[in-house]
Steps between C-alpha positions, in 0.01 A plus 500: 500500500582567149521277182933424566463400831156208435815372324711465751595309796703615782775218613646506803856333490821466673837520405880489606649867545763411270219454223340840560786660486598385232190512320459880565855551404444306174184719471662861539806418317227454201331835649215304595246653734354309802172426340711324190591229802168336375485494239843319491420242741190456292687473193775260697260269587291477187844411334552226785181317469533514109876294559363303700208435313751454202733272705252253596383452145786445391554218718171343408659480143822472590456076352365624123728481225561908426341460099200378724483706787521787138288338340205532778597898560455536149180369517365675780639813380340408154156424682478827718598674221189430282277542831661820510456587096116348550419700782623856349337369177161457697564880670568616151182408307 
């Protein structure tokens, strides 16, 4: 087995006919070869989970004011920033 594929896992999934078709229509148009198909639906569903991932956070907020709900990204972004800056500081020396 080589080093891609004990990356991999093989899905087994159904769909209508109409979304095949025009899947591998979309695909071609693009001049997309079958073994892009993957890495599309990968890609597809990566962006799904991350919407809804993003959709159900924001209704866990949706109550905060907006300068508060800013205020806390700030911060977070502001906290994993200097983990960041520490870490590559600790790497560095």
């Amino acid at each position: 087995m080589s080093a891609t594929n004990l990356n991999q896992t093989r899905w087994t999934v159904s769909v209508s006919k109409d979304t095949d078709t025009a899947l591998r229509v979309f695909l071609a148009q693009r001049g997309l070869k079958k073994g892009d198909m993957s890495k599309f639906i990968e890609e597809s569903v990566r962006w799904r989970v991350f919407d809804q991932s993003i959709t159900e956070a924001q209704s866990k907020f949706s109550d905060m004011a907006t300068t508060d709900l800013q205020s806390l990204i700030d911060e977070a972004s502001h906290s994993i920033k200097n983990e960041i800056r520490q870490e590559l500081a600790g790497n560095i020396g």
